[in-house]
C-alpha positions as a Markdown table, in Angstrom:
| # | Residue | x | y | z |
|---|---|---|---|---|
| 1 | Unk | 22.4 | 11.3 | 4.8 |
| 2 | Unk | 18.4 | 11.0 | 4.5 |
| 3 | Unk | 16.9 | 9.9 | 1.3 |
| 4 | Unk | 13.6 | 8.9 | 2.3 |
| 5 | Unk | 11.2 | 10.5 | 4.2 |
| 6 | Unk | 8.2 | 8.4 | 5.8 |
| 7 | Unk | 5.5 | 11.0 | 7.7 |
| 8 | Unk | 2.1 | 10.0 | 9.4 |
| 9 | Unk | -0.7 | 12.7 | 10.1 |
| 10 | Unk | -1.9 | 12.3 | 13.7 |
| 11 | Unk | -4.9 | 14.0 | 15.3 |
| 12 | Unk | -5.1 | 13.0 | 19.1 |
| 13 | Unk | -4.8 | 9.4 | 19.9 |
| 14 | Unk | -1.4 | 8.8 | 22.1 |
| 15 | Unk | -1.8 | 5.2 | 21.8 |
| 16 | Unk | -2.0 | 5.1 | 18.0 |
| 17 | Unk | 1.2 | 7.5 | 18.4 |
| 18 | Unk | 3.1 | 5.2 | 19.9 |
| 19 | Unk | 2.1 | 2.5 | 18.2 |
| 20 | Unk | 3.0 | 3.7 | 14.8 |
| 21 | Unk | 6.3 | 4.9 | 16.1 |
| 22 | Unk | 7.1 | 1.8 | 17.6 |
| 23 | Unk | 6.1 | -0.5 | 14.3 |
| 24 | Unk | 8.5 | 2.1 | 12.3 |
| 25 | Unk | 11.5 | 1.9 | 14.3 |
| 26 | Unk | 10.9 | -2.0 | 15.1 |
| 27 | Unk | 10.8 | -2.5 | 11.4 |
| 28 | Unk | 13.0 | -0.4 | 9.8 |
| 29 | Unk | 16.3 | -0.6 | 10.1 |
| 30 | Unk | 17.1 | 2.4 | 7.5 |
| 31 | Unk | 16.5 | 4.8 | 10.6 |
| 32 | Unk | 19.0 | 3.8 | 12.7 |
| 33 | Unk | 21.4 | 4.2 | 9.7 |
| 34 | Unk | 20.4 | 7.8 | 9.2 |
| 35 | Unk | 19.3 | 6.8 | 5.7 |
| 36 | Unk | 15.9 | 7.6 | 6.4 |
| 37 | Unk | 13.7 | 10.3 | 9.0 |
| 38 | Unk | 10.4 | 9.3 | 10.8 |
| 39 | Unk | 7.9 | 11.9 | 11.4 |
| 40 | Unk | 4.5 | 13.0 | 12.5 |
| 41 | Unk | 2.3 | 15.9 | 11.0 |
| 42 | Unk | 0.3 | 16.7 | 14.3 |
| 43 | Unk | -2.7 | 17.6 | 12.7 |
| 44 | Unk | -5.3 | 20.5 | 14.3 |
| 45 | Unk | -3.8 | 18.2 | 17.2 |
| 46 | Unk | -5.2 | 18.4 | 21.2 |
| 47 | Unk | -2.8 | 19.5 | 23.4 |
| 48 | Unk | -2.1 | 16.9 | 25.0 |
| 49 | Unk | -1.2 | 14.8 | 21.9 |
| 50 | Unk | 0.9 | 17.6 | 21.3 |
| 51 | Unk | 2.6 | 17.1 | 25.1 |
| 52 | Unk | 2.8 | 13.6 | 24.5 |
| 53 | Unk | 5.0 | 13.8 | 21.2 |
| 54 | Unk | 7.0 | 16.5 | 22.6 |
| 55 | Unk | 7.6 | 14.4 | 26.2 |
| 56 | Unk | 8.6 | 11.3 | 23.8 |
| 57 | Unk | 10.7 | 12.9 | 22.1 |
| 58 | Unk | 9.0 | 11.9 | 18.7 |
| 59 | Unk | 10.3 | 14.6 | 15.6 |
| 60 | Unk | 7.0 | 16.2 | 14.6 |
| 61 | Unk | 5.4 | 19.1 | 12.6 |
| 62 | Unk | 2.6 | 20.6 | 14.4 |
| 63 | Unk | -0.1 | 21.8 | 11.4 |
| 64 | Unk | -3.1 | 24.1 | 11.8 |
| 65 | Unk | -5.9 | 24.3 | 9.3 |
| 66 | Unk | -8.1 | 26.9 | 8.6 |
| 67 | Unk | -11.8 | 26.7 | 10.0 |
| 68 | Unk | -13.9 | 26.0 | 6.5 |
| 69 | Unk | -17.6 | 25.7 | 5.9 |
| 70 | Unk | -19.4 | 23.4 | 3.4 |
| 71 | Unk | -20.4 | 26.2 | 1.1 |
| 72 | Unk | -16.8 | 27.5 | 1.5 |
| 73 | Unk | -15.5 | 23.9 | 0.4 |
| 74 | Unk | -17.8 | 23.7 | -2.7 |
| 75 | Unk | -16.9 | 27.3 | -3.9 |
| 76 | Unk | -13.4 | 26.2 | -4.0 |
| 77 | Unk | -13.8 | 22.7 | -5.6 |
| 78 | Unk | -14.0 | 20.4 | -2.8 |
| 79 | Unk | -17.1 | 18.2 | -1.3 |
| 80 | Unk | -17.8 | 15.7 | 0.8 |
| 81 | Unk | -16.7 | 15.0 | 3.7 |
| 82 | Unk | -15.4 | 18.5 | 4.9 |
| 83 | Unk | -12.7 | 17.2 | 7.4 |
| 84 | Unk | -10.9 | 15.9 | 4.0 |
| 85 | Unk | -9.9 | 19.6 | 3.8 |
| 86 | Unk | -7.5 | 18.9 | 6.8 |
| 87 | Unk | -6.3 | 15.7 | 5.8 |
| 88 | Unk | -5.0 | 16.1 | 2.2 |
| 89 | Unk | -3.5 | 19.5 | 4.0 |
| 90 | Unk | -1.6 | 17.4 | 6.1 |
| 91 | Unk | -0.3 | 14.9 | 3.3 |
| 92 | Unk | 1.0 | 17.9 | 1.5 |
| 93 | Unk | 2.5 | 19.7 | 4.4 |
| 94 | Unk | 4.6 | 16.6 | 5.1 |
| 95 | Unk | 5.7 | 16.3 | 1.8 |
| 96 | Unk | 6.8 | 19.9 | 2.0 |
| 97 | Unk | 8.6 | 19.3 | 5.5 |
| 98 | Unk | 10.1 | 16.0 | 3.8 |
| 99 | Unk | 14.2 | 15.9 | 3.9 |
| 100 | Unk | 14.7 | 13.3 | 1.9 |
| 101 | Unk | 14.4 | 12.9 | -1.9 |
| 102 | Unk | 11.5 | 10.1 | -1.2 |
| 103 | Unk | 8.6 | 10.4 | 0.5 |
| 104 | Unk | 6.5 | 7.4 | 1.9 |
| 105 | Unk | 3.0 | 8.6 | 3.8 |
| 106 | Unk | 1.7 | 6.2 | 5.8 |
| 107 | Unk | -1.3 | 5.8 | 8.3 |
| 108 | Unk | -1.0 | 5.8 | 12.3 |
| 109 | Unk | -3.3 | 2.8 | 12.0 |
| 110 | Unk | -0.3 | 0.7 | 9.8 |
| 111 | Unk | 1.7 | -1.9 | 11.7 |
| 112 | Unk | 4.1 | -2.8 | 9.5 |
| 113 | Unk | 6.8 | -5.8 | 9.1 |
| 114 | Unk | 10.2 | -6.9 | 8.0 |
| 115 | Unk | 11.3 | -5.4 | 4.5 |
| 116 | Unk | 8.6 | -3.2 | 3.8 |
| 117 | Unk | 9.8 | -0.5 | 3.4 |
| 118 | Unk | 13.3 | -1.9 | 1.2 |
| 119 | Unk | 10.3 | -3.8 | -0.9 |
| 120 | Unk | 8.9 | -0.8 | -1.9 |
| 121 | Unk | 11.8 | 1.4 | -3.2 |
| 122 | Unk | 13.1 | -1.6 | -4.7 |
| 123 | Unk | 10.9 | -0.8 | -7.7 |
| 124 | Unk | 10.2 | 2.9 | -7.1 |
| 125 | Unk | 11.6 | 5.0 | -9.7 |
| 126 | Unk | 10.6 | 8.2 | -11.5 |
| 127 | Unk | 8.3 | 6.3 | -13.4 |
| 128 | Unk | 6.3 | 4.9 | -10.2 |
| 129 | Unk | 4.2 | 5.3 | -7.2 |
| 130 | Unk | 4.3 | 2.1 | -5.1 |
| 131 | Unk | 2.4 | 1.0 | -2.6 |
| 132 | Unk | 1.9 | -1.2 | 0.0 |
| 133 | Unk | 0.1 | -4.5 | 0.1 |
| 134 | Unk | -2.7 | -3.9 | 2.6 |
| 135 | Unk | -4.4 | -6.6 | 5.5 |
| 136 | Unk | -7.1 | -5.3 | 7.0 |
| 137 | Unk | -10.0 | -6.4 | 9.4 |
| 138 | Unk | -13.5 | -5.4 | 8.7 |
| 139 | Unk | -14.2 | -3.0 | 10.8 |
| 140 | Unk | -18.5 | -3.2 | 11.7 |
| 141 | Unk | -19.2 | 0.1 | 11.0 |
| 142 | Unk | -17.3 | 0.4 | 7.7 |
| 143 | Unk | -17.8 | -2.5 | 6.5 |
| 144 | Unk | -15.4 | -4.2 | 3.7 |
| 145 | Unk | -12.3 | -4.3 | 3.2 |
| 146 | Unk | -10.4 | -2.3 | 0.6 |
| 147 | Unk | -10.6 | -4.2 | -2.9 |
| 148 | Unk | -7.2 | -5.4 | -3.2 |
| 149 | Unk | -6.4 | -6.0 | 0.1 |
| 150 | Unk | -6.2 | -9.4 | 2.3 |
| 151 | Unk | -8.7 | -10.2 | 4.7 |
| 152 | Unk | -7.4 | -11.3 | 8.0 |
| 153 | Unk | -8.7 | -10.8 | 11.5 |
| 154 | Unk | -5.8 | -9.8 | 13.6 |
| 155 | Unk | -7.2 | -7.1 | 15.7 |
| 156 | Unk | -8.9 | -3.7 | 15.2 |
| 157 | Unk | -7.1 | -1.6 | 17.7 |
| 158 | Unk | -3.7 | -1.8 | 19.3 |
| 159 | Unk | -4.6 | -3.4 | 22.2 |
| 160 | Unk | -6.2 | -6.3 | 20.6 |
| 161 | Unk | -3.6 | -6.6 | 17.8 |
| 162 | Unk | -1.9 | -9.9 | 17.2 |
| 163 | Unk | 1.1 | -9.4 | 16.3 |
| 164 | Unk | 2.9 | -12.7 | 16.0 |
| 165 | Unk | 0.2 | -14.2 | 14.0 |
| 166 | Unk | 0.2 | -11.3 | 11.8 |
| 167 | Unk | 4.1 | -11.1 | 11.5 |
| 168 | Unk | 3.7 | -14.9 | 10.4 |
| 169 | Unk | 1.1 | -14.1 | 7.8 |
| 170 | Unk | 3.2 | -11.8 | 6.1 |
| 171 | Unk | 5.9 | -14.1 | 5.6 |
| 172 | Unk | 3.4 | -16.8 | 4.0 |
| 173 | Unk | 1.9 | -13.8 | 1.9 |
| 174 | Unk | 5.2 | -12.2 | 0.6 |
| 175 | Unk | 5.7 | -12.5 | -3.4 |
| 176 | Unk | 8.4 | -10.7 | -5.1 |
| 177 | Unk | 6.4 | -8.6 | -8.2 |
| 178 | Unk | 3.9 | -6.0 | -8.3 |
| 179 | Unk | 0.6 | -5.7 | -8.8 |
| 180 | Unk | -1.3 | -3.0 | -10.8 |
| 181 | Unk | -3.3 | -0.5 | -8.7 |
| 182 | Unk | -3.9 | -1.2 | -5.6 |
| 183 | Unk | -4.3 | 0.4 | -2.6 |
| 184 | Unk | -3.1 | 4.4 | -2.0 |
| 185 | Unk | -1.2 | 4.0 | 1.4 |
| 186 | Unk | 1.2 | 3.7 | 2.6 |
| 187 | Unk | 3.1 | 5.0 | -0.7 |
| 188 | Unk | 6.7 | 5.7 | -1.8 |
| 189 | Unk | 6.7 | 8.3 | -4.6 |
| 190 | Unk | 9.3 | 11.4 | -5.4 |
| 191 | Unk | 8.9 | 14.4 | -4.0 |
| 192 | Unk | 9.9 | 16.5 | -7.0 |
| 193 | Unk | 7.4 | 14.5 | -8.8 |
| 194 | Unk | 4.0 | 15.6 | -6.5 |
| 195 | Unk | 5.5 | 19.2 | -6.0 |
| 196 | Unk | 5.6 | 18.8 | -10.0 |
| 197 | Unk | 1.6 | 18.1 | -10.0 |
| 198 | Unk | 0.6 | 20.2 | -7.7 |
| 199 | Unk | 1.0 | 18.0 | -4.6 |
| 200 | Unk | -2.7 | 16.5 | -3.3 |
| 201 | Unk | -6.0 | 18.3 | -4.4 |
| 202 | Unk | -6.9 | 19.8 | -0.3 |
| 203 | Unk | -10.2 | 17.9 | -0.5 |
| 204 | Unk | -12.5 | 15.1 | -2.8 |
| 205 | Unk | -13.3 | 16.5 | -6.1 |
| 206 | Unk | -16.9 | 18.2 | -5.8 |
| 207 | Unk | -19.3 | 17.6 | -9.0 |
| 208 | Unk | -22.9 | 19.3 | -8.8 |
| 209 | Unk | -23.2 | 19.8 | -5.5 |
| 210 | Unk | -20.7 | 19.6 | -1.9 |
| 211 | Unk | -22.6 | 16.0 | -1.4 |
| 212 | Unk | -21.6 | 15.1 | -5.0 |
| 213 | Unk | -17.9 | 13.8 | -4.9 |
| 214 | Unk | -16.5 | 12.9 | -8.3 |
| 215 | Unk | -13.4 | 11.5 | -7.2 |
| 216 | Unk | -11.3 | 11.8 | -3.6 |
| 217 | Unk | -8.1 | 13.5 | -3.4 |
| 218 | Unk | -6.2 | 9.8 | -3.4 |
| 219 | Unk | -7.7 | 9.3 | -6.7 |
| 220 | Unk | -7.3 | 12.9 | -8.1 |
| 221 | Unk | -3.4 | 12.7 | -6.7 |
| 222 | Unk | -2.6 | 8.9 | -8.2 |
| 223 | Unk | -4.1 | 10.7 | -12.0 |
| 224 | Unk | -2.3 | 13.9 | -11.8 |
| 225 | Unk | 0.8 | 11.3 | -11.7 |
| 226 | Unk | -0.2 | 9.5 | -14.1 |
| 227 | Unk | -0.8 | 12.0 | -16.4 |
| 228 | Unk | 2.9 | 12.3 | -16.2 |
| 229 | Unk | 3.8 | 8.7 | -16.9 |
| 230 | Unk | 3.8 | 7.6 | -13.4 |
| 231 | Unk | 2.3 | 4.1 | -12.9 |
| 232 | Unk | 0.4 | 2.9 | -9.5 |
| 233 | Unk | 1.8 | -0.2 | -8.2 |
| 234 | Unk | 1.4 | -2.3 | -5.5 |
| 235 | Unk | 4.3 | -4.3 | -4.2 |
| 236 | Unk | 3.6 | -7.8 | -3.4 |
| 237 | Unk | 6.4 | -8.3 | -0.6 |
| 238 | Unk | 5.5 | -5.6 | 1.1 |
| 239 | Unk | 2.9 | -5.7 | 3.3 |
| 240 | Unk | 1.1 | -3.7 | 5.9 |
| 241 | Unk | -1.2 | -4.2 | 8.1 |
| 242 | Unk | -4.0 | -1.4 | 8.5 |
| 243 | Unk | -7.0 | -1.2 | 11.4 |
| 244 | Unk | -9.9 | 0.9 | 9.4 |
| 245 | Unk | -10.0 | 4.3 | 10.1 |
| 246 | Unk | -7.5 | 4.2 | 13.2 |
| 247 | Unk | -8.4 | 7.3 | 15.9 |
| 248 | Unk | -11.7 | 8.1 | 14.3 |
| 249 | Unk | -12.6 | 4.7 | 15.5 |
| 250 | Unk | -10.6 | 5.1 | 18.7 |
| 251 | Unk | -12.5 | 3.8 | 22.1 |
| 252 | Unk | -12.8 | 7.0 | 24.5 |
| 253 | Unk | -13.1 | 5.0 | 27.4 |
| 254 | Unk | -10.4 | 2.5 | 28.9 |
| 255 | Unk | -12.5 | -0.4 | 28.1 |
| 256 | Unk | -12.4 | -1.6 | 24.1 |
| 257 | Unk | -16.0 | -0.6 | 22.3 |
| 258 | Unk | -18.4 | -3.2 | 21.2 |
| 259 | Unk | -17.5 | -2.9 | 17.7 |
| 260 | Unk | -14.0 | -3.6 | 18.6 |
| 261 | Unk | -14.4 | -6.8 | 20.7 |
| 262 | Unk | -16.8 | -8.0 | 17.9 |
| 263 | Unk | -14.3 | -7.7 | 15.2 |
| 264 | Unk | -11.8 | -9.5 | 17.1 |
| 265 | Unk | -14.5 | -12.5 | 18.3 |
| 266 | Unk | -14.2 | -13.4 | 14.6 |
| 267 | Unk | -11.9 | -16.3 | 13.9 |
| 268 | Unk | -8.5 | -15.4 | 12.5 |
| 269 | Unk | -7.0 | -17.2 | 10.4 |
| 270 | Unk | -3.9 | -18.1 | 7.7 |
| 271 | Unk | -6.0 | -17.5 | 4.7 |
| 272 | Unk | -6.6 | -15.5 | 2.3 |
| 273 | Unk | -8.3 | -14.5 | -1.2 |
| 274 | Unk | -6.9 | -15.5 | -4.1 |
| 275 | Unk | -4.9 | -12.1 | -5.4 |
| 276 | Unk | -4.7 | -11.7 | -9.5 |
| 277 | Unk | -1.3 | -10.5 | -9.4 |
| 278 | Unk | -0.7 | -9.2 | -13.5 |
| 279 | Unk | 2.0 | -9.5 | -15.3 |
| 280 | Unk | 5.0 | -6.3 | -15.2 |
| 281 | Unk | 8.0 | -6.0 | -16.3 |
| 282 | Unk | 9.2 | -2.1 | -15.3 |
| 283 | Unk | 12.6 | -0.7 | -16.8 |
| 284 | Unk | 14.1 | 0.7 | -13.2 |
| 285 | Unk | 16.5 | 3.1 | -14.8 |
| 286 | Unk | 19.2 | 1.2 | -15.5 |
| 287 | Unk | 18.6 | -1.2 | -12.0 |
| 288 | Unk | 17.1 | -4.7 | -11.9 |
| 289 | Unk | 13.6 | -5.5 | -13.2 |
| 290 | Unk | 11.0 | -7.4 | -11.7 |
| 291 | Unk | 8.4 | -9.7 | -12.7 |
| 292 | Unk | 5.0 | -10.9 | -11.3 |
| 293 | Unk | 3.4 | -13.6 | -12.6 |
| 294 | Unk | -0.3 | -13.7 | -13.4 |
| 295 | Unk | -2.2 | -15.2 | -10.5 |
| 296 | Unk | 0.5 | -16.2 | -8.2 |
| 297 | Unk | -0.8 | -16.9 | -4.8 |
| 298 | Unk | -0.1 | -20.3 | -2.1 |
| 299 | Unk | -2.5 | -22.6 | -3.9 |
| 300 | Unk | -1.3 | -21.4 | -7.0 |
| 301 | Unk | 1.7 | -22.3 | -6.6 |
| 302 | Unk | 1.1 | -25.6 | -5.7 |
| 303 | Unk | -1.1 | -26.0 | -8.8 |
| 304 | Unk | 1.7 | -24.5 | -11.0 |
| 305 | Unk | 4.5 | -27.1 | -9.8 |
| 306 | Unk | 1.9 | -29.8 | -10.0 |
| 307 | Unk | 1.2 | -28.8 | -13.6 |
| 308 | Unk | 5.3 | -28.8 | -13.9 |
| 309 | Unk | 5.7 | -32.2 | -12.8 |
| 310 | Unk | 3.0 | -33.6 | -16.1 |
| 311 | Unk | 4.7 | -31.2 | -18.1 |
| 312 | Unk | 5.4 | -32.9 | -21.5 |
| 313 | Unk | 7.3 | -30.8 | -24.5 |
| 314 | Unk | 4.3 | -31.7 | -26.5 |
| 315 | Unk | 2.2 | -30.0 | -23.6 |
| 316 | Unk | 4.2 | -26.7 | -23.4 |
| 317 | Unk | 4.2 | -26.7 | -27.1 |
| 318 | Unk | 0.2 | -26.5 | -26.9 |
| 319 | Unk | 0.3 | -24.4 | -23.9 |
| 320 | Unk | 2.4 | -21.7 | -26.0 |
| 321 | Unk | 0.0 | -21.1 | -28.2 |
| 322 | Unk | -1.9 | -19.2 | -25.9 |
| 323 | Unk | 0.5 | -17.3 | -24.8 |
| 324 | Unk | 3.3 | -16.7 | -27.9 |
| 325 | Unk | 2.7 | -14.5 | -31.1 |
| 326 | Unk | 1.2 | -16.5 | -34.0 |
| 327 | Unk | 5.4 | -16.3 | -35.8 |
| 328 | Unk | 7.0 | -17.2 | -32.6 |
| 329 | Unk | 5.0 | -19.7 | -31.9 |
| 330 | Unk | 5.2 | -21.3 | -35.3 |
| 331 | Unk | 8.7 | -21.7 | -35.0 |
| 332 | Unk | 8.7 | -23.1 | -31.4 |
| 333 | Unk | 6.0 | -26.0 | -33.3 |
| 334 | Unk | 9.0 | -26.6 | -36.1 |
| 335 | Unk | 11.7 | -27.2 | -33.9 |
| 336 | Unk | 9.2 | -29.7 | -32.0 |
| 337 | Unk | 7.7 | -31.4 | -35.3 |
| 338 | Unk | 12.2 | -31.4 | -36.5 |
| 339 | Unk | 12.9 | -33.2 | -32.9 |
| 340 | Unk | 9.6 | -35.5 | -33.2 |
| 341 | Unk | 10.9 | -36.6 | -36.5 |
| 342 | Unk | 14.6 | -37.1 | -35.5 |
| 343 | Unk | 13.2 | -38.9 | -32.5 |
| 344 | Unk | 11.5 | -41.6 | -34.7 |
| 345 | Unk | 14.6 | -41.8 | -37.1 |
| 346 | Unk | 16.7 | -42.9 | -34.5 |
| 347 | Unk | 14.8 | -45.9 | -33.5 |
């Protein structure tokens, strides 16, 4: 029986199809159980996208939008830019066309790798929308990466992408907790709980003018849930990695663009920035709870087990201090002061 339902939007790029499609299956073994579904939301696709999926045999949902102007946008809410419209149409639709109870969106410019998707509904529940931990290169023309993420060079297109390396990487980079915020895809969320908010706004929330955007739909979506008591997380072991902007960045010729070979001329490498992962503790409805711990990354880890091994009760007594309530932490300094005292009695 399905329970989840994982959907990508995709526009035109074969490649990028297959790709995705590939990654999903490769990495998640909850299809071949029949425990989950895999679709695409062709999306004001080409036609011969549209031959491609069907020749594959890949389930899809072929959407149409309507043709909308800039003014048209603005007088219903929406601004800049207009091919948002489509997008946030095509979230919604697969979340209508979702059989499953839980719905993950992800992008056809995700690879993915072992346990992502189990990491994620591990600590979904009503009270949660939780997403991915993103890598990403930096692609030349958009420059950074996405505040939260990690930044690792392992290609910007499929045909450049190293896998291997990055399957490696996400082993190292794998933390059990979560992380508030974050990025807002790929994410697991209920699907009574978006058709409860209204599903995604269909465009970023105009101010003053179309050119004036006061918040994109991600954002608008992520608050109309949390209006509701549903917290943004970010799941530490599971990780994605994600190309920038995928078929709107897609080479038309055979030969990789400029950009692309750039990107991938820059050394890749095993590293990362340090992540400040804060402290949770989320009631799962009766399931198991899980804990990050503040700042827990590779070199942190290190420095934490060092710190361990000069631990001293007297130490851990000061240490507490900054960390206990003012009672609890007066009676953690008696029993240290009544075993100090008993100590010196002895001798």
């Amino acid at each position: 029986m399905v329970t989840v339902s994982i959907a990508s939007l995709i526009y035109k790029s074969k490649r990028y199809a297959d790709w995705v499609h590939e990654s999903i299956h490769e990495f998640t073994p909850q299809l071949k159980r029949g425990e989950a579904e895999f679709y695409f939301i062709a999306n004001d696709p080409t036609e011969d996208l549209v031959q491609h999926l069907q020749s594959k045999g890949y389930k899809h949902y072929v959407n149409h939008n309507p043709a909308k102007t800039e003014d048209e946008l603005f007088k219903m809410g929406y601004g800049s830019p207009a091919y948002m419209f489509r997008v946030y149409r095509g979230y919604n639709k697969a979340i209508e066309n979702a059989a499953g109870n839980v719905v993950v969106l992800v992008n056809s410019d995700n690879y993915f790798s072992p346990d992502w998707l189990e990491n994620l509904l591990k600590y979904l529940s009503l009270k949660t929308i939780v997403c991915s931990k993103l890598v990403e290169c930096i692609n030349p023309k958009y420059g950074h990466v996405f505040p939260s993420a990690y930044h690792c060079e392992f290609g910007s297109h499929p045909d450049n992408f190293d896998k291997e390396t990055f399957l490696r990487f996400s082993e190292l980079a794998k933390m059990t907790g979560l992380q508030i915020g974050g990025a807002y895809m790929p994410c697991a969320f209920y699907k009574s709980l978006a058709v409860r908010v209204g599903l995604y706004p269909e465009g970023n929330v105009a101010g003053s003018s179309f050119l004036d955007v006061v918040a994109t739909g991600d954002e608008m979506f992520f608050r109309k849930l949390r209006k509701v008591g549903v917290k943004h997380v970010t799941a530490m072991d599971s990780i994605v990695y994600h190309c920038k902007e995928g078929e709107m960045d897609e080479p038309s010729s055979k030969g990789m663009a400029s950009d692309h070979i750039a990107c991938t001329q820059q050394e890749k490498t095993l590293t990362w920035q340090a992540q400040s992962v804060m402290s949770v503790i989320l009631k799962m409805d009766g399931e198991n709870q899980y804990l990050a711990l503040s700042g827990i990354e590779m070199v942190g880890v290190r420095l934490w087990e060092s710190w361990l091994r000069k631990l001293t009760f007297a130490n851990f007594v000061v240490a507490m201090k900054r960390i206990l309530p003012a009672r609890m932490y007066g009676v953690l300094r008696s029993i240290w002061y009544f075993l100090r005292r008993s100590k010196r009695s002895r001798k």
